[in-house]
N, C-alpha and C positions, 0 to 999 in steps of 0.2 A: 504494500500500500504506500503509497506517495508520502514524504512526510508534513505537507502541508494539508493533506487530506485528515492524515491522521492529530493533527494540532487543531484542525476545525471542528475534528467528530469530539474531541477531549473541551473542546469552549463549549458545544451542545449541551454536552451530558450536566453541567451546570448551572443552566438555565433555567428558569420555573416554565417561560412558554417554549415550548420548543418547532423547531418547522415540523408540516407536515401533521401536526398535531399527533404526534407518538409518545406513549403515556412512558411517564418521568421512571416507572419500574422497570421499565422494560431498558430505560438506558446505562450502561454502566463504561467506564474510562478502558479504552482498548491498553491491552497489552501483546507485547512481542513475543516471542518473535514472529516477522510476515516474511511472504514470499512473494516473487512476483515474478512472471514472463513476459517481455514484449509481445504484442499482441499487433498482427498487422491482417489487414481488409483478404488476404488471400489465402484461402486453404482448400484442401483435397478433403474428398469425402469418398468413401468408399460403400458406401452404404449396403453394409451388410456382413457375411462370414458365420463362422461357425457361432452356435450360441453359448451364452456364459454364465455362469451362476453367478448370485451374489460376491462371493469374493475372486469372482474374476478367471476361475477355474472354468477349461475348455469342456464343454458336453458332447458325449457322443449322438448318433443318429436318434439314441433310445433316452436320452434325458442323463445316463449316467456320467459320471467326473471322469477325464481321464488323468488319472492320476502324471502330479508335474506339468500339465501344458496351460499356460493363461493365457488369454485375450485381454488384449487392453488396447485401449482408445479406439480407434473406428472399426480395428479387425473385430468383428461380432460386437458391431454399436448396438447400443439403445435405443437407438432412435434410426433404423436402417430402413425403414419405411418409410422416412419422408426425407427429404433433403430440407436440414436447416439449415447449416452454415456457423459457425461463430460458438457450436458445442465442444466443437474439436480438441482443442487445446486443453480446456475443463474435463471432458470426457479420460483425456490422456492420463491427466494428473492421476483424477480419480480412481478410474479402473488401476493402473498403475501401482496407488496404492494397498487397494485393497491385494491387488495382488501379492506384491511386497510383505504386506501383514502375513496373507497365510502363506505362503513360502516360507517362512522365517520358524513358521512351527513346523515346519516337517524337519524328520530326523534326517543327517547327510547320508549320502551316497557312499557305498565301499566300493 
């Protein structure tokens, strides 16, 4: 996040009226650490691929895991039915992650 973005969300949460009218509970002062990617108007989409489970793990023809193969970002999108545009990069992150997560708990390889 931008740091003058983040110095304007920390003047908000101060305030008694606030924009938008977003109630005062709901606001609280961000903290770090952020991330961020440049973010530019042009991307591929591939819309579609093998399907994937919640944490990102490949399915076969029958719905089951194959054990170790993940799909992340547009290989088996979420959204491979329509062309949107602008998912991409967020898509990446995400699936990415969760991948990551469960990866981390399987036991190594001999």
């Amino acid at each position: 996040m931008h740091r003058l973005s983040v110095q304007r969300e920390e003047q908000i949460v101060g305030l008694e009226s606030r924009p938008l009218g977003r109630a005062a509970e709901s606001m609280r002062p961000l903290t770090g650490p952020f991330y961020a990617v440049p973010v530019y108007p042009n991307q591929y989409n591939t819309q579609g691929g093998p399907k994937r489970n919640a944490k990102s793990q490949t399915l076969d023809a029958f719905g089951e895991v194959i054990p170790r193969l993940y799909t992340v970002g547009e290989c088996g999108a979420g959204y491979g039915w329509v062309y949107n545009g602008g998912w991409n990069n967020c898509e990446a992150m995400i699936t990415g992650r969760w991948a990551a997560d469960d990866a981390l708990t399987l036991d190594d390889w001999e």
